[in-house]
PDB file of N, CA, C and O in Angstrom:
ATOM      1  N   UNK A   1     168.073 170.499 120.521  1.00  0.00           N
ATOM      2  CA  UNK A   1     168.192 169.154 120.011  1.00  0.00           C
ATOM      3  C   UNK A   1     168.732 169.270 118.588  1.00  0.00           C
ATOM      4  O   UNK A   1     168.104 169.923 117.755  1.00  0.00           O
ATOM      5  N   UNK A   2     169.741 168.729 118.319  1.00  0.00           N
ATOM      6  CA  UNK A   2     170.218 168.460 116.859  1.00  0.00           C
ATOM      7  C   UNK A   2     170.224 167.117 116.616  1.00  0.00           C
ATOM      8  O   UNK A   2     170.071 166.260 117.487  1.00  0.00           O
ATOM      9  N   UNK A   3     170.465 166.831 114.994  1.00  0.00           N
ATOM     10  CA  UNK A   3     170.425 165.621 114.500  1.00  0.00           C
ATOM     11  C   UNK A   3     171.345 165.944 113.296  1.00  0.00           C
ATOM     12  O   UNK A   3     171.005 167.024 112.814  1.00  0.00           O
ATOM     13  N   UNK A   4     172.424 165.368 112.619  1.00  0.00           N
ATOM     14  CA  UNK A   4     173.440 164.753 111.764  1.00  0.00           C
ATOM     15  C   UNK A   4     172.504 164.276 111.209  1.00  0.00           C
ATOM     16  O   UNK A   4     171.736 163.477 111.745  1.00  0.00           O
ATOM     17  N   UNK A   5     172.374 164.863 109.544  1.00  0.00           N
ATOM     18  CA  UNK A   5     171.621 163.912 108.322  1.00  0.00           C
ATOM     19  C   UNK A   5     173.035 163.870 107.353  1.00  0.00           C
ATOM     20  O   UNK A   5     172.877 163.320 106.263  1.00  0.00           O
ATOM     21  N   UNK A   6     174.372 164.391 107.645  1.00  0.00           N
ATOM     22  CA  UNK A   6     174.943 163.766 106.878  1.00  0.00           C
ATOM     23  C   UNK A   6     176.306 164.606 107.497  1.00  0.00           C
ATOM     24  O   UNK A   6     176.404 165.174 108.585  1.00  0.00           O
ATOM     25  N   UNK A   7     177.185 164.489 106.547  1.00  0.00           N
ATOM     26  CA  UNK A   7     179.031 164.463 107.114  1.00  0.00           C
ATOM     27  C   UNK A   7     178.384 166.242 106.785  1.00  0.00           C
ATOM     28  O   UNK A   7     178.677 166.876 107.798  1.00  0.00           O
ATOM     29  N   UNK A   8     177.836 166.948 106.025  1.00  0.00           N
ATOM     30  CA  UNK A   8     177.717 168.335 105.767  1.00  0.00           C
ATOM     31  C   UNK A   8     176.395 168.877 106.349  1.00  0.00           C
ATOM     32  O   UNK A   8     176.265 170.083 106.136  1.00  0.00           O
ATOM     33  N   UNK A   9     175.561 168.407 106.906  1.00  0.00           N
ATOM     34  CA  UNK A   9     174.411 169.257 107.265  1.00  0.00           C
ATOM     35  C   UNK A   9     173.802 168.784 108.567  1.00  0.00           C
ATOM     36  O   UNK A   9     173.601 167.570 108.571  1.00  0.00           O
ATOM     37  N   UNK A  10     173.442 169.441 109.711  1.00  0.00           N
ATOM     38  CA  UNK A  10     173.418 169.185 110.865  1.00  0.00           C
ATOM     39  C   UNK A  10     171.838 169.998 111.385  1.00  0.00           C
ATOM     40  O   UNK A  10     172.003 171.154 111.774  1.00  0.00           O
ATOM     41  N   UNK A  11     170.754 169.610 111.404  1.00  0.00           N
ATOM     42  CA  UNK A  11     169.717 170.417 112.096  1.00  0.00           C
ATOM     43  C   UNK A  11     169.268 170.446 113.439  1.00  0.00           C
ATOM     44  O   UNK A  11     168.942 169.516 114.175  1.00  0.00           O
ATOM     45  N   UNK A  12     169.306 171.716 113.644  1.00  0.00           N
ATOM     46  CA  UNK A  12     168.911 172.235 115.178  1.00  0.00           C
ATOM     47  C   UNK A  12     167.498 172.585 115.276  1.00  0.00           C
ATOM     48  O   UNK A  12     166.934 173.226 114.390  1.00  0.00           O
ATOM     49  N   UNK A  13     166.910 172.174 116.341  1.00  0.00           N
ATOM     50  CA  UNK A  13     165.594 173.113 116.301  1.00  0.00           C
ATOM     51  C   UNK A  13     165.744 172.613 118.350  1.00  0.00           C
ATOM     52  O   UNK A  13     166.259 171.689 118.980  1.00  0.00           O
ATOM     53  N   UNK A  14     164.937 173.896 118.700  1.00  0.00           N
ATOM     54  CA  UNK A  14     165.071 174.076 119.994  1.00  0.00           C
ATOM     55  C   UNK A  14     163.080 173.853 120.878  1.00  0.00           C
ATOM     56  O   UNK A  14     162.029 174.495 120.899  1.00  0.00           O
ATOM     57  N   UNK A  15     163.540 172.743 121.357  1.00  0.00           N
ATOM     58  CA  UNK A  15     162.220 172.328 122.117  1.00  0.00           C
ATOM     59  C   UNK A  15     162.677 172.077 123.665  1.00  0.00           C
ATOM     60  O   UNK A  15     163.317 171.043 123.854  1.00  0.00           O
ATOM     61  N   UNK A  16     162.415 172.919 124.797  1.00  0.00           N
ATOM     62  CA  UNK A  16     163.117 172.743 126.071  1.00  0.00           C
ATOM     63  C   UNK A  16     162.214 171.435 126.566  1.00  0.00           C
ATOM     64  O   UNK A  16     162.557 171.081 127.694  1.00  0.00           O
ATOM     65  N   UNK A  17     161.242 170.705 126.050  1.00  0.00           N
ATOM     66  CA  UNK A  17     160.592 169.504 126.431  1.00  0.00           C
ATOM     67  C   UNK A  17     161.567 168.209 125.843  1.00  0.00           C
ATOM     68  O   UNK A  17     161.563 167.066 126.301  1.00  0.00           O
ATOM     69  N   UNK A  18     162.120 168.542 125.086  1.00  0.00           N
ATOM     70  CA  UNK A  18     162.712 167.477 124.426  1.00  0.00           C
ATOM     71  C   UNK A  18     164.279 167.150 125.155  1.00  0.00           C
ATOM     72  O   UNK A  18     165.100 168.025 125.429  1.00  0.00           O
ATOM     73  N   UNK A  19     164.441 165.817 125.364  1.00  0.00           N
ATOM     74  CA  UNK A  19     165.547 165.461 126.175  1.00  0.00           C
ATOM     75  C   UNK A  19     166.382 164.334 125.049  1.00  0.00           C
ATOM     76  O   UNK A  19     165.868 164.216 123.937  1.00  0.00           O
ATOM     77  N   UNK A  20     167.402 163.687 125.295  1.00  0.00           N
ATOM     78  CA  UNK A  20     167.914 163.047 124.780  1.00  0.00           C
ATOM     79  C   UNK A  20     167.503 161.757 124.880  1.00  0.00           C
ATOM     80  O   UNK A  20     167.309 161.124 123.842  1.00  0.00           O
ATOM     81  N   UNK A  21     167.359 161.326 125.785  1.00  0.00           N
ATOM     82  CA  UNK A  21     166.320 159.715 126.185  1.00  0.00           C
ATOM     83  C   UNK A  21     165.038 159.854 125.654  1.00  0.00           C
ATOM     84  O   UNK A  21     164.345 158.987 125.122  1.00  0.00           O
ATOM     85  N   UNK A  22     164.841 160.788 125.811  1.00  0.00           N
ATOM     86  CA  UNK A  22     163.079 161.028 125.433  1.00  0.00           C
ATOM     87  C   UNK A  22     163.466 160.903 123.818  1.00  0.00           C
ATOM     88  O   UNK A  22     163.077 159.959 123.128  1.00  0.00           O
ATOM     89  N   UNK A  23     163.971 161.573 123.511  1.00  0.00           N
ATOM     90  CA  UNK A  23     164.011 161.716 121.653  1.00  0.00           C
ATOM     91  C   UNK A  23     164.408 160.639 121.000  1.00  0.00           C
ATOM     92  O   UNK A  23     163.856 160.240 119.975  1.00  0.00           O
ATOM     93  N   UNK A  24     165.892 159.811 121.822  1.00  0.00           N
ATOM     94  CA  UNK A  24     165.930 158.343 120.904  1.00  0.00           C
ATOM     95  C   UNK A  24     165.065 157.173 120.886  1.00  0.00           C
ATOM     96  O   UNK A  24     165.099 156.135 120.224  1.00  0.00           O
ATOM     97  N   UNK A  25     163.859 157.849 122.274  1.00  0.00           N
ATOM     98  CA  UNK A  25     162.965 156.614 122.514  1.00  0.00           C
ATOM     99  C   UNK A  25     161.615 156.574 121.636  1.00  0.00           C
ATOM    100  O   UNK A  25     160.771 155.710 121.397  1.00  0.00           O
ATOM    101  N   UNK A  26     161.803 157.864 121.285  1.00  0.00           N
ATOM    102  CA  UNK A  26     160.591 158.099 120.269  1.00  0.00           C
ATOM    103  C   UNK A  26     161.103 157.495 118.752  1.00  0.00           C
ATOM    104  O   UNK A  26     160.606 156.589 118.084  1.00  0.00           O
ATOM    105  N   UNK A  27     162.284 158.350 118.476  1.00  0.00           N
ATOM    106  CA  UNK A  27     162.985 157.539 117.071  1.00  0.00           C
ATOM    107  C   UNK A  27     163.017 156.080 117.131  1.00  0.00           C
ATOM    108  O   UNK A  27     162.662 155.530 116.089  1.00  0.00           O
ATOM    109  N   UNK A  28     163.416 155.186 118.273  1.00  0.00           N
ATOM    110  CA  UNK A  28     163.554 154.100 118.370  1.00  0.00           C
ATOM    111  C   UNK A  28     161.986 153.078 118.031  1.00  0.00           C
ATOM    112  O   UNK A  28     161.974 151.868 117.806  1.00  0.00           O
ATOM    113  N   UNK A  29     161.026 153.817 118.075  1.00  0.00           N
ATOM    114  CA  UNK A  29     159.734 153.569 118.209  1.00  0.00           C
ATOM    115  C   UNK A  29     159.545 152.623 116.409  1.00  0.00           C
ATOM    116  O   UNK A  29     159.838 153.065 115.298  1.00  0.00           O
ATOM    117  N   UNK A  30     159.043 151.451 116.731  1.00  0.00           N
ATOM    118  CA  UNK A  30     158.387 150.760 115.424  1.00  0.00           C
ATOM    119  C   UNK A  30     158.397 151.877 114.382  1.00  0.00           C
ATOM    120  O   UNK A  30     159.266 152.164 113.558  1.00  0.00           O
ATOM    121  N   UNK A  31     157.413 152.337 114.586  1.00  0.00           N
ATOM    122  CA  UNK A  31     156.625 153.282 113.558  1.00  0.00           C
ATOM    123  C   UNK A  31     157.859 154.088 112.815  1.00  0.00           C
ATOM    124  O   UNK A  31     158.502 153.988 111.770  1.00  0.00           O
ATOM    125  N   UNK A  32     157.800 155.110 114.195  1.00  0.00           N
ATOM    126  CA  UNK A  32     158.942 156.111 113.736  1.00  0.00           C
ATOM    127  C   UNK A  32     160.664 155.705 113.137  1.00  0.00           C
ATOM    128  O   UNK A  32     161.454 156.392 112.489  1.00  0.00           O
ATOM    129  N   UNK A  33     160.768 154.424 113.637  1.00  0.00           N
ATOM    130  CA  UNK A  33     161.780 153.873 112.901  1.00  0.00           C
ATOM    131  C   UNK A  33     161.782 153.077 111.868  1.00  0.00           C
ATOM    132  O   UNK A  33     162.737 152.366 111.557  1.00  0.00           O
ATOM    133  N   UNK A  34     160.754 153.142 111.292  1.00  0.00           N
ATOM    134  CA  UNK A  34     160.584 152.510 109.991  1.00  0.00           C
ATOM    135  C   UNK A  34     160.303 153.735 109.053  1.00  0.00           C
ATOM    136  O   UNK A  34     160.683 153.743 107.883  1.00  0.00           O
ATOM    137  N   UNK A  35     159.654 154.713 109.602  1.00  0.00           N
ATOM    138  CA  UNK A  35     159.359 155.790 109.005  1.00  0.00           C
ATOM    139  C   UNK A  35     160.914 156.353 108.036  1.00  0.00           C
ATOM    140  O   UNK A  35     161.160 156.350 106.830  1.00  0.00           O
ATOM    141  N   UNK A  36     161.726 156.800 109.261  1.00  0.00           N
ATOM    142  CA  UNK A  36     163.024 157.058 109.176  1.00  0.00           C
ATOM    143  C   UNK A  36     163.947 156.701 108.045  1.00  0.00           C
ATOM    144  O   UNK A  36     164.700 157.408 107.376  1.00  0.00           O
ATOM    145  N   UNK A  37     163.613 155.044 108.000  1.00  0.00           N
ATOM    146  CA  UNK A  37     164.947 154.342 107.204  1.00  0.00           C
ATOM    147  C   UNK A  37     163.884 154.497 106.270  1.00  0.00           C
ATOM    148  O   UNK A  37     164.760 154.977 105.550  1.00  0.00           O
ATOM    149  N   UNK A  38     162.591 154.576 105.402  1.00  0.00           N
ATOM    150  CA  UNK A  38     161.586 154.840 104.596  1.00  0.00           C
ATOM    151  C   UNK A  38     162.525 156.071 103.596  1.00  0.00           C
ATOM    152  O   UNK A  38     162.931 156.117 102.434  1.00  0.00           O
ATOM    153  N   UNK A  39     162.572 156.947 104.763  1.00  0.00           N
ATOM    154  CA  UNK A  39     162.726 158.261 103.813  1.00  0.00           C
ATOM    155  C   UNK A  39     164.501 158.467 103.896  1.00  0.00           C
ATOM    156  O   UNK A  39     164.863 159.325 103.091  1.00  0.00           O
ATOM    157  N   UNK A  40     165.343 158.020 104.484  1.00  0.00           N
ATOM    158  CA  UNK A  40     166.708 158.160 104.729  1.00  0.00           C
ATOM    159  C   UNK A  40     167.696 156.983 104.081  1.00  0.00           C
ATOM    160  O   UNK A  40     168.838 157.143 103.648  1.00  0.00           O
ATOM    161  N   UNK A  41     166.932 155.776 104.141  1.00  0.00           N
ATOM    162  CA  UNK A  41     167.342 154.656 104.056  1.00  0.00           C
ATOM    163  C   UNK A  41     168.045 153.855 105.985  1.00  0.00           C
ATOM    164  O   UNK A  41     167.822 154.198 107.146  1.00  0.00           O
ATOM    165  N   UNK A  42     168.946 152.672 105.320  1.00  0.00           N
ATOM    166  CA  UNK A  42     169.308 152.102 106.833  1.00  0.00           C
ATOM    167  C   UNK A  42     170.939 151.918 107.647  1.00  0.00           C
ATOM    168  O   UNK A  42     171.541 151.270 108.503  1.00  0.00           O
ATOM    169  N   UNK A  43     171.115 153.322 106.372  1.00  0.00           N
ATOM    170  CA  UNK A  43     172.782 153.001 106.479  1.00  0.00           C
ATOM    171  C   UNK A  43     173.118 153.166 107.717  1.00  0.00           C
ATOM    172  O   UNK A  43     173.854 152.292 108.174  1.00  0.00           O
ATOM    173  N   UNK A  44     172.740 154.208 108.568  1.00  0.00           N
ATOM    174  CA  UNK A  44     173.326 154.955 109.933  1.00  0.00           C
ATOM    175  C   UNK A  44     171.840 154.715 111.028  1.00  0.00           C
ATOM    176  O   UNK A  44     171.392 155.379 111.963  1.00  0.00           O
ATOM    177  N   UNK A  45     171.543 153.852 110.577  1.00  0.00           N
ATOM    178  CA  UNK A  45     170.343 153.671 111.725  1.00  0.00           C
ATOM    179  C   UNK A  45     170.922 152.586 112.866  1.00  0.00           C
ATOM    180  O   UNK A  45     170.382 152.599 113.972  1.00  0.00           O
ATOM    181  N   UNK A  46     171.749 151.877 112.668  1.00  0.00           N
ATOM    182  CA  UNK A  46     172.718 150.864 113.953  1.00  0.00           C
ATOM    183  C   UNK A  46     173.490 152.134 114.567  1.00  0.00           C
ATOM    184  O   UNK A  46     173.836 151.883 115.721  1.00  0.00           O
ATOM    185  N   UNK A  47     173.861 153.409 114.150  1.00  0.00           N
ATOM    186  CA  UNK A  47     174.664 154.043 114.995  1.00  0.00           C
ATOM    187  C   UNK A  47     173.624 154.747 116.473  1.00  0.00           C
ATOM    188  O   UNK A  47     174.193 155.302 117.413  1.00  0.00           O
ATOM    189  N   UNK A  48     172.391 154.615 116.428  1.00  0.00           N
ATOM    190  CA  UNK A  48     171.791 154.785 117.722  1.00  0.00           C
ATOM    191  C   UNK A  48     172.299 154.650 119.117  1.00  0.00           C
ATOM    192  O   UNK A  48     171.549 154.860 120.070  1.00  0.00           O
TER     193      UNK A  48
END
């Protein structure tokens, strides 16, 4: 699973439980998406 935090840095970390539906549904989550734009801000949070 990777994630784009910006045009230069890209993190990988490897969980064979983790799927792509499964992971945007968790990010997509109240909590965790408030969490998100908290610490990132809300610029790239519509690109979901």
């Amino acid at each position: 699973m990777s994630i784009r935090f910006n045009e230069a840095i890209v993190g990988t970390q490897f969980h064979p439980e983790a799927d792509a539906i499964g992971m945007r549904m968790y990010l997509l989550r109240e909590d965790k998406k408030a969490l998100v734009i908290e610490k990132h801000g809300e610029k790239n949070i519509g690109r979901c």
